[in-house]
C-alpha positions as CSV (number, residue, x, y, z in Angstrom):
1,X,-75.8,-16.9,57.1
2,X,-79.3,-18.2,55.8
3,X,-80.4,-17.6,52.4
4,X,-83.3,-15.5,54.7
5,X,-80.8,-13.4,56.1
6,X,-79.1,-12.7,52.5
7,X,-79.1,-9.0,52.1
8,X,-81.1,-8.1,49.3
9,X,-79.6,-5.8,46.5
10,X,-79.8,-2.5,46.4
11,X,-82.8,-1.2,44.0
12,X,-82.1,2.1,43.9
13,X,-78.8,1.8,41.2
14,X,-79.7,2.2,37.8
15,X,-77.0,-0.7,36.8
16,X,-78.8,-3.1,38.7
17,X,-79.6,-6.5,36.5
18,X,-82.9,-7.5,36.0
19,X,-84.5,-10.2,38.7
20,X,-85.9,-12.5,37.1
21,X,-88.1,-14.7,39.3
22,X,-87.9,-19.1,38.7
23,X,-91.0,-18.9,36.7
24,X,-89.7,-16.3,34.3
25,X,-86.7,-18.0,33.7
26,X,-86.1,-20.1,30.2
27,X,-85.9,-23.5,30.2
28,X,-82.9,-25.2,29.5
29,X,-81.1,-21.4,29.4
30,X,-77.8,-21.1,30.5
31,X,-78.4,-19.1,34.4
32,X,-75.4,-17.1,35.6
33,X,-75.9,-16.7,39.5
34,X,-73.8,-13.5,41.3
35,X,-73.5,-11.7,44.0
36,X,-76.6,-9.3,42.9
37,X,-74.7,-6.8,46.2
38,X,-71.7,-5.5,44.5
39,X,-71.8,-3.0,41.9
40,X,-68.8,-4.4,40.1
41,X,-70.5,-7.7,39.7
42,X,-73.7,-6.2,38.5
43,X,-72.0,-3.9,36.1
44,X,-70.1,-6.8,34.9
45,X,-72.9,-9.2,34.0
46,X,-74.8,-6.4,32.7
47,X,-72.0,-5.8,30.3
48,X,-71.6,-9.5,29.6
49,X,-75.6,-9.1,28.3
50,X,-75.2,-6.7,26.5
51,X,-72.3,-8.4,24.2
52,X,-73.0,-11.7,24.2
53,X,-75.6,-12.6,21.9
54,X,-76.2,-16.4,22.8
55,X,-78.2,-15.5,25.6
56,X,-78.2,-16.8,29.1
57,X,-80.8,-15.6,32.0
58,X,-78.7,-13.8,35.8
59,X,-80.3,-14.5,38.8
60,X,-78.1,-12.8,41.8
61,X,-77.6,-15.3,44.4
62,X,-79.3,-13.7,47.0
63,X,-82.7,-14.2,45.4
64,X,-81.6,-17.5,43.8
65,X,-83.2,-21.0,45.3
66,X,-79.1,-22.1,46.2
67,X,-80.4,-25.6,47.8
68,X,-82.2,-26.2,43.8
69,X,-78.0,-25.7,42.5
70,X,-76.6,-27.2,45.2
71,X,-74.5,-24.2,46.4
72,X,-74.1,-22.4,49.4
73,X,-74.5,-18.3,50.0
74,X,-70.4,-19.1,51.0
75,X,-69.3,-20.3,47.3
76,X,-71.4,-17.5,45.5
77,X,-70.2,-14.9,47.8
78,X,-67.3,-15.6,46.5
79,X,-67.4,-16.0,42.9
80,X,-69.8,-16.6,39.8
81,X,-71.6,-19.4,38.8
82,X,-72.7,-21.0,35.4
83,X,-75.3,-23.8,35.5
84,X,-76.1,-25.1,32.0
85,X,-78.0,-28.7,31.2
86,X,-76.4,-30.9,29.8
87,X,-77.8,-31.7,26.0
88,X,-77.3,-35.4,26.2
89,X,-78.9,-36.5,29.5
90,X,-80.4,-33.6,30.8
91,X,-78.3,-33.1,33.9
92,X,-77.0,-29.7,35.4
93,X,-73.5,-29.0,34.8
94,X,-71.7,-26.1,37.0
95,X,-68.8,-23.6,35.9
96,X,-67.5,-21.4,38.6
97,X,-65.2,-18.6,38.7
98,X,-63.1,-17.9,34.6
99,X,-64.8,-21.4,34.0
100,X,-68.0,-19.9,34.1
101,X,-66.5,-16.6,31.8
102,X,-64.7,-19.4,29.3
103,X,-67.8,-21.0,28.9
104,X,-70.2,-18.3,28.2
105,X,-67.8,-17.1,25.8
106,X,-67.5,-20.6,24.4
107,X,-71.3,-20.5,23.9
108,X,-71.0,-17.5,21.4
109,X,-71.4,-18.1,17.7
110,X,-68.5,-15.3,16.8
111,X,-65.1,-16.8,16.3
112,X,-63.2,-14.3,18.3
113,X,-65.4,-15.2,21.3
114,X,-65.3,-18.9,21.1
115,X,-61.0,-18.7,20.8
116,X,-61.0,-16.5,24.4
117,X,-63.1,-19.2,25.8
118,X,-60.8,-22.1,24.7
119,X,-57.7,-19.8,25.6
120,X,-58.4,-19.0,29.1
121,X,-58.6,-22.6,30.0
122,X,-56.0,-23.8,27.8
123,X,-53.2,-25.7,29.9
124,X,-50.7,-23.1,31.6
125,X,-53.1,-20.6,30.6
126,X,-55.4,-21.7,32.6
127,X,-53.7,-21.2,35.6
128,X,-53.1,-17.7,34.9
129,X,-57.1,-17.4,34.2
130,X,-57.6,-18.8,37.7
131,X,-55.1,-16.4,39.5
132,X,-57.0,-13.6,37.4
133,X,-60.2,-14.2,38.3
134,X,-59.7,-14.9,42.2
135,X,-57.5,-11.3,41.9
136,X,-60.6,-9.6,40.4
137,X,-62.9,-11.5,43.1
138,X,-60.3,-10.5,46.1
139,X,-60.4,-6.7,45.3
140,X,-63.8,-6.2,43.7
141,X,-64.1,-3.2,45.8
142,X,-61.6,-1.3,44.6
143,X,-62.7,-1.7,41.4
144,X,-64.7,0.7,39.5
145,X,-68.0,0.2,40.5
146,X,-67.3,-1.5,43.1
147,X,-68.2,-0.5,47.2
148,X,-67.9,-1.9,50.5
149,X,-70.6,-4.2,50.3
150,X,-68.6,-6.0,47.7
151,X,-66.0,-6.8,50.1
152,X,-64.9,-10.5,50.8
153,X,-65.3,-11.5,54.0
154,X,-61.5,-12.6,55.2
């Protein structure tokens, strides 16, 4: 499927995220790019907002220039994705999937916050994390908030 033939959200749920278009987004933010379809994702990210207080902008992929992030409507169908600069030289840097969670959470100035992030990517952890995640991911639809559309294709 081409980014053109990307179903757009649905507008007419109030938990939908804000859309922010390329020129409204911050420079040098932290952008969190999900599947702007599934209610679960939205309600998640909007929850995310509303907690974290380091700040990053949500695009959802479908409305998302994927060829700018090198990614494909595939990988962000089926999981989040975190693309921060990096402070040194400038360059993107991409998190995916609890990577993109650990890191976000990493970016928070409370304490409680910043130990999650390390945890879920600590070494045997980690793995754990991972399995977590792609569970969540796999049955998005059954979750609350969740509806067909956020299905995984098989």
């Amino acid at each position: 499927m081409t980014k053109s033939e990307a179903k757009s959200p649905s507008t007419s749920r109030k938990d939908t995220a804000p859309l922010p278009d390329s020129a409204s987004l911050r420079n040098n933010a932290p952008l969190l790019i999900f599947d702007g379809d599934c209610g679960f994702c939205t309600s998640a990210v909007n929850g995310f907002q509303k907690c974290m207080k380091r700040g990053f902008d949500v695009i959802p992929y479908q409305f998302a220039d994927l060829e700018k992030y090198q990614l494909t409507t595939e990988e962000c169908e089926k999981r989040i994705y975190l693309v921060t600069a990096d402070k040194k030289n400038g360059a993107e840097k991409q998190f995916s999937g609890h990577k993109a969670i650990s890191k976000i959470w990493r970016m928070q100035a409370n304490p409680v916050w910043k130990f999650l992030g390390w945890l879920i990517i600590f070494p045997g952890i980690n793995l754990i994390s991972y399995f977590a995640y792609w569970l969540m991911a796999r049955f998005r639809h059954k979750l609350p908030g969740g509806t067909p559309a956020c299905q995984l294709p098989r």
